[in-house]
Steps between C-alpha positions, in 0.01 A plus 500: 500500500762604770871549394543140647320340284573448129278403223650195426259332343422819267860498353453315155199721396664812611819400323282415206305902487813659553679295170134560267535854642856555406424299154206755431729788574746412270313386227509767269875555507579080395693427788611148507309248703505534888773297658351454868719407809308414796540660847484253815185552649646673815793625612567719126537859626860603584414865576151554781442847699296551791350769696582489880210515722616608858184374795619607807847300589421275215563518170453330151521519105180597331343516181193660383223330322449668163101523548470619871803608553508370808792371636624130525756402753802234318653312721660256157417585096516148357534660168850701581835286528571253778786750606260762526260255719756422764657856557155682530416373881816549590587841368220601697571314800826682506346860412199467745672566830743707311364881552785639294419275214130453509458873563262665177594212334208477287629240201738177431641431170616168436682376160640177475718322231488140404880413687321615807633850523244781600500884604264618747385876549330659729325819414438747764296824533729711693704808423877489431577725752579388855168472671361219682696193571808522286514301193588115511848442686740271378424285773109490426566385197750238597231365736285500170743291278517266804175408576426428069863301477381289825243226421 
């Protein structure tokens, strides 16, 4: 399974372990009976963090698979917010020609709210101390805002 696809048609049984597991758990303190609110099926994660992968004058959010940890290249995550889905192409349209910004940027933090607020950060290895390109100018990250408030 890639990051693009969900497991859809897996979501009642899972649902259904994760409430007998939680039952089990609690059994032997007499917690009331489990009140269950169902999740949509995609589009449930407000928060999602990815690594950056940088290929030549390309790059991309990743994610490791758990097993091989090998890396998986996510161009959408079905399962984060449709907020987070729109602004990850173009954050990194607009940090991909952008040596300031993409510059040891090595991860993206997004986390979204339900009235379609979000913060973005971008980690960076690099020192605090002036070497290399200087950090993000005001105007790099007006270009930024632009290109995710422009459809």
């Amino acid at each position: 399974m890639t990051p693009e696809q969900l497991p859809i048609e897996q979501y009642d049984a899972q649902l259904a372990e994760k409430v007998s597991r939680l039952q089990a758990m609690m059994m032997p303190f007499a917690a009331p009976d489990v009140e269950v609110f169902r999740s949509p099926v995609s589009h449930y994660r407000m928060r999602a963090e990815f690594r950056i992968w940088h290929d030549g004058d390309d790059l991309y959010h990743i994610i490791f698979d758990q097993q091989t940890k090998q890396r998986i290249r996510v161009d959408q995550f079905p399962a984060a917010s449709e907020l987070i889905n729109q602004l990850m192409p173009k954050l990194i349209a607009a940090i991909r020609d952008n040596r300031t910004l993409r510059f040891k940027l090595f991860q993206i933090d997004y986390l979204s709210t339900m009235s379609t607020q979000i913060v973005i950060s971008l980690l960076y290895h690099r020192k605090l101390k002036r070497s290399g390109p200087p950090p993000p100018a005001p105007c790099a990250t007006a270009c930024v805002l632009k290109a995710l408030t422009c459809s």
